[in-house]
C-alpha positions as CSV (number, residue, x, y, z in Angstrom):
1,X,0.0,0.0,0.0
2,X,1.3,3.2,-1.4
3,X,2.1,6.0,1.9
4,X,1.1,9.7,1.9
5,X,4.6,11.2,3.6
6,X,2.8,14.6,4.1
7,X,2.1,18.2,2.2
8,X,4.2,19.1,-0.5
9,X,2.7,22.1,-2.1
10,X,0.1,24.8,-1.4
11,X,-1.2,27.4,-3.8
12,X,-3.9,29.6,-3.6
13,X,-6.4,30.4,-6.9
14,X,-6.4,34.2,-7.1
15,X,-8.4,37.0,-9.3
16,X,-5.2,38.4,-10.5
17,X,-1.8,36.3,-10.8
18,X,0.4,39.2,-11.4
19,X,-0.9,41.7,-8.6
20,X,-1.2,38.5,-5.9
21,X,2.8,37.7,-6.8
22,X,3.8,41.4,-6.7
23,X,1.9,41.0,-3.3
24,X,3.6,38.2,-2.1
25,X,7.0,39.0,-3.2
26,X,7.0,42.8,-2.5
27,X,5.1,42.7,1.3
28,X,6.3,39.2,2.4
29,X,9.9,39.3,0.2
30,X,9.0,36.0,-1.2
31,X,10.8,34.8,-4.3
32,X,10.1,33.7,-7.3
33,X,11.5,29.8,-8.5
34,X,13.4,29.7,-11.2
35,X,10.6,28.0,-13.1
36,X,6.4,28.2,-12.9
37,X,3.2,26.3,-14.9
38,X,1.7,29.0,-17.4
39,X,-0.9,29.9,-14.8
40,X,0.6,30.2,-11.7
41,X,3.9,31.8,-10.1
42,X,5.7,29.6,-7.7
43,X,7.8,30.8,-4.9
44,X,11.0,29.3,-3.6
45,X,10.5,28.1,-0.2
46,X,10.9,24.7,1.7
47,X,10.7,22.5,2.8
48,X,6.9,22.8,0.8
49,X,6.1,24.9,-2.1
50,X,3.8,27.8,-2.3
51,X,2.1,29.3,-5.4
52,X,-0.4,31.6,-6.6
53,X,-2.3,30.5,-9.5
54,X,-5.3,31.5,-11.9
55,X,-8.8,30.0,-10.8
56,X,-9.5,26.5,-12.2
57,X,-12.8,26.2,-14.6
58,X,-15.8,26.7,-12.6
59,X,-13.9,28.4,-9.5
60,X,-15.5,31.3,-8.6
61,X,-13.2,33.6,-6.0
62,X,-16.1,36.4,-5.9
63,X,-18.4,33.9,-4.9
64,X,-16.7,32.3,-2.0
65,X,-18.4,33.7,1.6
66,X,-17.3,35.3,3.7
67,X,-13.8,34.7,2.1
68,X,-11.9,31.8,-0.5
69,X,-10.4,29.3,1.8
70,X,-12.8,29.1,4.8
71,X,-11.9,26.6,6.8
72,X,-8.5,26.1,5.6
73,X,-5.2,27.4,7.7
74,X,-2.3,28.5,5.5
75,X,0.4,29.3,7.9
76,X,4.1,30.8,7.0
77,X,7.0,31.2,9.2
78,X,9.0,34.4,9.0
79,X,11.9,35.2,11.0
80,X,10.3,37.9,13.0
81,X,6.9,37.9,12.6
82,X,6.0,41.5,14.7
83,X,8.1,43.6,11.8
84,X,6.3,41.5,9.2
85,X,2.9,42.8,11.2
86,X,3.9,46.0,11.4
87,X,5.2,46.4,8.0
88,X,1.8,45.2,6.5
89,X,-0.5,47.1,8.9
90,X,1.5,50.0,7.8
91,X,1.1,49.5,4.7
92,X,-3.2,49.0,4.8
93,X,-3.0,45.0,4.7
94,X,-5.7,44.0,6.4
95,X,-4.8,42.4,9.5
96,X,-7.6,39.8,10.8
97,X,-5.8,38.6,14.0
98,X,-3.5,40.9,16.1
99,X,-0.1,39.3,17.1
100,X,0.1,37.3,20.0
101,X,2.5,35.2,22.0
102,X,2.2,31.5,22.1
103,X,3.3,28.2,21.0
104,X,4.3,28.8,17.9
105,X,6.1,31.9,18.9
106,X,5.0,35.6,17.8
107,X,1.6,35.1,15.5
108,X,-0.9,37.1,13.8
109,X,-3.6,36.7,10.5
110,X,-3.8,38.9,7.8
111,X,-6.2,39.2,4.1
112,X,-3.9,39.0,1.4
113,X,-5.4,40.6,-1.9
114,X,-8.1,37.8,-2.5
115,X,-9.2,37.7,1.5
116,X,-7.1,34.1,1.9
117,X,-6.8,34.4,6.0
118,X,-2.6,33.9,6.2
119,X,-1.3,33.7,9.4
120,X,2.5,34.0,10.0
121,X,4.4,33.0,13.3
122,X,8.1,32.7,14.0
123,X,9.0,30.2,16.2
124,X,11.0,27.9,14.0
């Protein structure tokens, strides 16, 4: 019997590819890998890859209440996670839990451009 070993890459279908990756590279300082599909942008990060991608057929973003991925917890580690919060509630990003202190070290939520709840921690 074949064995699942665990995630190995998460992307998020967004409205629009190039303003999501200009997000996530430009607010989060994520980079791009040196290659992507057609529809998508995929970052370099590990040990799982993480992408932003154009809706599938029949996805519809505008349509998903009260926001696309209810229900789902994308999480991201950063190496300090308080100047990641303050640099993006600087900046207007939406910020839908304020940082707090717990197991996972410094961790807050925020609404990226397509109101995917992110939250970021940094304990490692």
């Amino acid at each position: 019997m074949a064995v699942v070993t665990g995630p190995d890459f998460i992307a998020l279908q967004v409205r629009d590819l190039a303003a999501s990756a200009a997000f996530y590279e430009q607010r989060l300082g994520l980079r791009r890998a040196p290659v992507s599909p057609p529809h998508g942008v995929v970052f370099a990060m590990a040990p799982i890859a993480f992408a932003v991608r154009e809706p599938l057929p029949g996805v519809d973003l505008d349509a998903a209440l009260p926001r696309p991925g209810v229900g789902v917890a994308v999480w991201l580690h950063a190496d300090d996670a308080q100047e990641l919060h303050d640099s993006l509630a600087g900046a207007g990003v939406p910020i839908l839990v304020a940082p707090v202190d717990g197991p996972f070290g410094r961790t807050f939520t925020f609404a990226d451009p397509d109101g995917y709840a992110v939250t970021v921690h940094d304990h490692a």
